[in-house]
N, C-alpha and C positions, 0 to 999 in steps of 0.2 A: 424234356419236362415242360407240361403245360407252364402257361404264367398266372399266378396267383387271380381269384376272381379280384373283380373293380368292384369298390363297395359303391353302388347309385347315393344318390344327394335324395331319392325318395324310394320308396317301399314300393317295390316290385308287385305288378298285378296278376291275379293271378287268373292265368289263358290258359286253353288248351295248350299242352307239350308238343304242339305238332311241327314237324319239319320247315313245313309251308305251312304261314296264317290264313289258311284260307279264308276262314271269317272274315280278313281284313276287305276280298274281294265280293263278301255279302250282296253289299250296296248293289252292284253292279246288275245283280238280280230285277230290281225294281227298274229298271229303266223301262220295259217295256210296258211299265204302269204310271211312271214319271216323268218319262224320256222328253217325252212332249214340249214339256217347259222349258226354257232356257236357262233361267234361275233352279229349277225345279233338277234338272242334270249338270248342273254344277256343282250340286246343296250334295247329289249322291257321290259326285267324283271326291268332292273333298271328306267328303266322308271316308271312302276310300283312304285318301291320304290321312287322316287322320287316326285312323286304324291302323294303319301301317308302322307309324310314328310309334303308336303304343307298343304294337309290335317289337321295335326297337329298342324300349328298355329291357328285352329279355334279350336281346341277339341284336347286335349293331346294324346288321347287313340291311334291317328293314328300315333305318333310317335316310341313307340316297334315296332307296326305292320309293318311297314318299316323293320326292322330288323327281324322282325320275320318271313316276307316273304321270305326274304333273305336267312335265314335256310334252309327255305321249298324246295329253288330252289337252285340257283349256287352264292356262296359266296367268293369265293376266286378265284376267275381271277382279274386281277390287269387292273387297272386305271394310265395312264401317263398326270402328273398335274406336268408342269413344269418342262417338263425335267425329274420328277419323277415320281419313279412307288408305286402308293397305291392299298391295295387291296380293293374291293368293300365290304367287310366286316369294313376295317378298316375307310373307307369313310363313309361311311350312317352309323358308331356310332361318328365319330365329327358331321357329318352334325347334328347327332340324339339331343348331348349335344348342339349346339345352338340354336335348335329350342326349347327345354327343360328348356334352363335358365332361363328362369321367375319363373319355379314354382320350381325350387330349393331355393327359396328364402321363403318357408314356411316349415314345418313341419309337417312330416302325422304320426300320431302314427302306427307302426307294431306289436305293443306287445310285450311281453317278447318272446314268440316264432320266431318270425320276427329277432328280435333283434340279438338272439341267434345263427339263420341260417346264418345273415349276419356275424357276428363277425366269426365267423369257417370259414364261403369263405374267410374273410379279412387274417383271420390266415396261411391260405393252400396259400393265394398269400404272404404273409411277409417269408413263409418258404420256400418255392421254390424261390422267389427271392434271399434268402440271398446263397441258395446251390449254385445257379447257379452262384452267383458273383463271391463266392470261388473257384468252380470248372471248370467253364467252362468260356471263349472266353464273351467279352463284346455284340458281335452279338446276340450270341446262347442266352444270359440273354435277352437283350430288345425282341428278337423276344417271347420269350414265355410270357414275363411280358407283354407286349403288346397283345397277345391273350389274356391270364387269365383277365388282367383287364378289355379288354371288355366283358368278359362274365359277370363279376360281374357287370360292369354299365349296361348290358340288365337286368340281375335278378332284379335288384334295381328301377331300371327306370318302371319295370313291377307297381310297386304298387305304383308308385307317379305318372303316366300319368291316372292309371284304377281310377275314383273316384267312379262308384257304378254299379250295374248288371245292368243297360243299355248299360254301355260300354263293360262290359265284352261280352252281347249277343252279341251285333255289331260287336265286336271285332270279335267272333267267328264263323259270316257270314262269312263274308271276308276270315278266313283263309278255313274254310269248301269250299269254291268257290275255293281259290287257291291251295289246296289238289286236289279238285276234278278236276280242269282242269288239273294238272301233273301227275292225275293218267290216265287222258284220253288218255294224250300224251302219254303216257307209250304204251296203247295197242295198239297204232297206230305205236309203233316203233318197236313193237311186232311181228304188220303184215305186214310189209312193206316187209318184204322175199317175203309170200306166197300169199299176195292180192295189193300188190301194193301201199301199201298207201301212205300217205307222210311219210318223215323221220327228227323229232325233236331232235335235238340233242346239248348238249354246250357244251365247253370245259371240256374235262374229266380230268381224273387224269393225273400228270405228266409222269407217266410211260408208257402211251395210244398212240397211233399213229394218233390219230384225228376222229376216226370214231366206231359205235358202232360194225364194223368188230374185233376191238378190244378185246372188251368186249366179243364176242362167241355170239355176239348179243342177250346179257343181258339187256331189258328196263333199258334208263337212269331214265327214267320221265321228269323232268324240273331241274333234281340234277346232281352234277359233276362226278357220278360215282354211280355204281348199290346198291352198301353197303349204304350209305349215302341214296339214295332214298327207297329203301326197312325200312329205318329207321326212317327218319318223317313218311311217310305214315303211319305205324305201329302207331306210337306215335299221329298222330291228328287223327286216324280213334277210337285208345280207350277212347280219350278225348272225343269222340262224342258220344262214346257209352256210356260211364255211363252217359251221359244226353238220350237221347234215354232210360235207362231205368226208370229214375228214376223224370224225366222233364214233369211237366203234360200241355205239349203240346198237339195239336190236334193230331189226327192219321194220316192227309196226313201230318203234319210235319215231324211225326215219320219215315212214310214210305220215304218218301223224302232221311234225312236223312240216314238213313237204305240204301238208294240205293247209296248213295254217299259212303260210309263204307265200302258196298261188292264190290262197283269199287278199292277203297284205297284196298282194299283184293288184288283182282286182279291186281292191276298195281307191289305190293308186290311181288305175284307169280311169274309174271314176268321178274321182276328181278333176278332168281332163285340166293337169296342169301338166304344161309342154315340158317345160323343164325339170323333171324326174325321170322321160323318158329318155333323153340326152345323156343325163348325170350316171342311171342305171346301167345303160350305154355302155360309160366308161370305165363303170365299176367293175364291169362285168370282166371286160377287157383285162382290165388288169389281174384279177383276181386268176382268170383263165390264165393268163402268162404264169403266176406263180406259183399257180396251182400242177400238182404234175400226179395226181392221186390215181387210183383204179378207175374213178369214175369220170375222168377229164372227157375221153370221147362223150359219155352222156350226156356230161354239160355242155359240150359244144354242140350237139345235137339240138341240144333243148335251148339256146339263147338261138340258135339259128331258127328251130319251128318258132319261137315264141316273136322273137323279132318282124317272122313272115305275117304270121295270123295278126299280129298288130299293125300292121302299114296296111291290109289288108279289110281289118276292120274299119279301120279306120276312114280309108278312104271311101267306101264301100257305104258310111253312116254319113259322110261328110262334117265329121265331129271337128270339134275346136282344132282336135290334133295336126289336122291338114291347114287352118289356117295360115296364115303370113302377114305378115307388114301391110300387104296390099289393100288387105281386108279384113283387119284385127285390130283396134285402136291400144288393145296392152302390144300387143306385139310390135305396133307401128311406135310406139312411147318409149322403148324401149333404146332404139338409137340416137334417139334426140337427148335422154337423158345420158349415155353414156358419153357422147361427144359433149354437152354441158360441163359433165361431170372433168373431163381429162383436161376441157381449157381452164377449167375454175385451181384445177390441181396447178397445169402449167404456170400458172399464175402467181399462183400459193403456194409453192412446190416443198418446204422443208420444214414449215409447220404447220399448212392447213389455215383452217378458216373455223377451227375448233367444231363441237359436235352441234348436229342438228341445225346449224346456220344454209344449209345448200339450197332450202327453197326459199330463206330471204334474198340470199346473193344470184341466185340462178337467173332469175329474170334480166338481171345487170346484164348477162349473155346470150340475150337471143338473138343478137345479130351476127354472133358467131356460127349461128348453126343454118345449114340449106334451108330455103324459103322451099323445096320438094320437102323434104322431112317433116320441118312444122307442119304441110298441108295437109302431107298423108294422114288419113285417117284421123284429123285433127289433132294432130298429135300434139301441136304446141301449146294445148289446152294442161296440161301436164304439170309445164312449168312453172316454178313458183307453190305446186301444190304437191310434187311428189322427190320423194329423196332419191339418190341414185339408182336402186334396183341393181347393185353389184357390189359385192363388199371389197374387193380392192380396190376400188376407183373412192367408195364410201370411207374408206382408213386414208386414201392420200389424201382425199379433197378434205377430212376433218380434222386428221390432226401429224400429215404430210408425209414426207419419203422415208422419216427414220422411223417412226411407226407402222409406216407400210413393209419394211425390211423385217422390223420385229414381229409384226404379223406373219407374214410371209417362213419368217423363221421358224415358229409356234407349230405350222402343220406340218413342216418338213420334218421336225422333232418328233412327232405325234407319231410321221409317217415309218420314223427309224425305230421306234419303238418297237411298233409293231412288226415291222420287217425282223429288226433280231430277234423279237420272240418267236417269231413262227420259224426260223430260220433254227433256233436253239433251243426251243423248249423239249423235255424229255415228253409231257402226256399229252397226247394226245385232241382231247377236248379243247386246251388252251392254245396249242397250235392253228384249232379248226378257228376260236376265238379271235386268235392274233388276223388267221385270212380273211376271217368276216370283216375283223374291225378294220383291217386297210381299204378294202374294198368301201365299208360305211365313210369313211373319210374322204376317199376319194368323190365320192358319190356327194357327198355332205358339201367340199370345195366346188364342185361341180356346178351344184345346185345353185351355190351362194353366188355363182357368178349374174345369176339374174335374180335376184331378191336381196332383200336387206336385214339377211337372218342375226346380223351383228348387233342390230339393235333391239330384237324382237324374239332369241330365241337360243337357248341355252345346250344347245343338242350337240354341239363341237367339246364343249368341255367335258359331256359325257363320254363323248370318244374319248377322249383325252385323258381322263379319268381311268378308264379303262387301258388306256396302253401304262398305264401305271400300277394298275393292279394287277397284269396278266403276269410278268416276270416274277411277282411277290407269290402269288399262289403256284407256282409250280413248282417250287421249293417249299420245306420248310417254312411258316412263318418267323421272321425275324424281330424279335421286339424288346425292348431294353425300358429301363425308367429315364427319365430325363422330361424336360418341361417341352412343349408343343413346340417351342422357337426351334429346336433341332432338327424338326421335321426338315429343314432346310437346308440341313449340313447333308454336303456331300459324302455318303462312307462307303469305303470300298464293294465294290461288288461279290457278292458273297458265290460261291461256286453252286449252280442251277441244282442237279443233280445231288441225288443225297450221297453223301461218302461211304465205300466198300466198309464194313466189318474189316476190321483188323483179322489175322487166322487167331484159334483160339489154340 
């Protein structure tokens, strides 16, 4: 028996009935008339998001998506409301909870695994807040407690808006359309040098001078900076693949698909950021190990062509990708900052030195690190200006070893999830979900080992999110009346599989 409708706190607008909003992806039309401006394609993304949102008071499921498109594109340029400035990130997760409150007002069981995941996120924000109150500046505390805790309301919100695999496919339109138009953007700002094309571009990172001249002319995509977009793409092209293997769709589905994947490939390349090619690497690997489907020889075929053609082009162009330490000053920056990063830790080993302090304190260090290393490639120019560029060494040196455990613990969770679902699930689809999703995670840890996605980037709870909603939709939805706080009670795990008919 369905569950009673939620009555909304306001009068339901009235949209087309259709599956997918596609209206909501309108916007996206105009770029190549708007694209231009940086303001000017941020004005159409959050429209985008905004649409989506509306979206959502008919059907929950379009409410992450808001947010989750927001990942995919440019999240942190700031919004002036009142005199104040909010970020677009921090905007579209209130706007997200009061389109949301109605159905915080029931109960959806996550299981003991669900449970579990959340309690350890709830943990890593109780411990970092309480270092940061200690150690650092009232600013420095709310600004990070205010990230962390929106990541946790996306994780969360993930499995109370999804009620069953129709929304998850729907869901999954949408983002494969909004991947694949940012990857499009990509090659178009790729060729804009040597064919003239247009040039898409948004507000990059603060350290950028407004233009992708910046960057070495590194594809943004539709993201604030080359690392960042090299990084969703990676993550929603392997999401797509373990359905592509494993999703018994039709074959122009598959190839469809397929062709969106090799563009995400491509829009990746580039951005020639070294480290997606490493991270993809390992995803691969693993997914291959787990994977045991009709198609495994093809896929081993194809990471093997694919692997060749790229060492290949690469060298061949003499592109970033062939660089090194020797003759790369990010590359060469790279080990001065992690050996910083591990003495500052050694030092401060069980509570840190609380958030965002490592380039006041770093400097205090540079007689710890090889007078070769500083030299290389000026590397020592660095210090004092940049943060670690690894998010374990960034959780010990900020807020120390028991947070780095409780970090550490969070992906392992993340990782079990998904392992028992692909391992358990009855259909199909969610099984190919569960393989993407370990692979995205792996790939996601991988990545963060050289960036500092912890401060800057909310794409891990979306995993995370998802390994909480994939168990819930291959069953039955479960849902009971009770207030929001219960979300958090651990209740028995209910049996996957739907139960035989009794004989009549």
């Amino acid at each position: 028996m369905s569950s009673p409708a939620i009555p909304l706190p306001f009068p339901r607008l009235r949209l087309p009935d259709w599956e997918v909003p596609w209206y909501a992806l309108a916007p996206l039309l105009l770029i190549p008339l708007l694209g231009g401006s940086p303001g000017a394609l941020n004005n159409i993304l959050f429209a985008v998001e905004l649409l989506l949102l509306v979206a959502g008071t008919r059907r929950a499921v379009w409410v992450p998506a808001a947010l989750i498109v927001s990942e995919m594109t440019s999240s942190n340029y700031m919004h002036e409301i009142g005199g104040l400035e909010m970020s677009n990130r921090l905007l579209l997760s209130f706007l997200s909870f009061l389109v949301v409150m109605p159905y915080l007002t029931r109960r959806i069981e996550v299981g003991t695994r669900g449970a579990l995941t959340i309690g350890v996120a709830c943990a890593f924000l109780l411990l970092t807040t309480f270092v940061n109150m200690v150690l650092v500046d009232y600013g420095a505390t709310l600004g990070f407690l205010r990230f962390i805790a929106t990541g946790i309301f996306l994780m969360v919100l993930i499995p109370i808006a999804i009620r069953d695999k129709d929304d998850v496919l729907d869901l999954g339109k949408v983002l494969l359309v909004v991947a694949g138009v940012a990857a499009l953007v990509a090659v178009f700002q790729s060729a804009s040098g040597s064919l003239g094309t247009p040039l898409y571009e948004v507000i990059p990172h603060a350290g950028a001078s407004g233009d992708l001249a910046s960057w070495e002319n590194r594809a943004l995509a539709l993201s604030e900076n080359p690392v960042l977009a090299s990084n969703v793409q990676m993550i929603a092209g392997l999401f797509a693949l373990g359905v592509v293997l494993l999703a018994p769709v039709s074959p122009q589905t598959k190839r469809l698909v397929m062709l969106v994947i090799l563009l995400m490939a491509a829009a990746s390349y580039l951005t020639f950021t070294r480290s997606w090619v490493l991270s993809a690497g390992i995803a691969l690997v693993v997914l291959a190990s787990f994977y045991r489907g009709k198609y495994w020889r093809e896929l081993l075929i194809v990471v093997v062509i694919g692997a060749a053609a790229f060492w290949y082009v690469s060298g061949a162009q003499e592109t970033r990708y062939t660089q090194t330490a020797a003759d790369d000053d990010s590359a060469a920056a790279r080990p001065v900052l992690w050996e910083l990063s591990l003495n500052v830790a050694t030092d401060n080993p069980w509570f840190g030195i609380g958030y965002d302090q490592f380039r006041e304190v770093s400097p205090g260090y540079t007689d710890t690190v090889s007078e070769a290393a500083l030299e290389r490639q000026h590397a020592g120019d660095v210090i004092g200006r940049e943060n670690p560029h690894n998010d374990v060494l960034d959780v010990w040196v900020s807020w120390g070893f028991f947070a780095l455990m409780i970090y550490v613990a969070l992906g392992v969770v993340v990782g079990l999830n998904f392992i028992y679902v692909y391992r358990n699930a009855a259909d199909q689809v969610i099984r190919g979900l569960a393989l993407g999703g370990l692979a995205a995670l792996v790939a996601y840890e991988a990545n963060s080992m050289f960036h500092n996605f912890i401060e800057n980037s909310l794409v891990f709870w979306i995993i995370a999110g998802f390994s909480l909603v994939l168990p819930k939709v291959d069953r039955p939805p479960v849902v009971t009346g009770g207030p929001f706080g219960r979300l958090m009670r651990s209740g028995r795990d209910v049996e996957w599989k739907e139960s035989q008919k009794a004989p009549g």
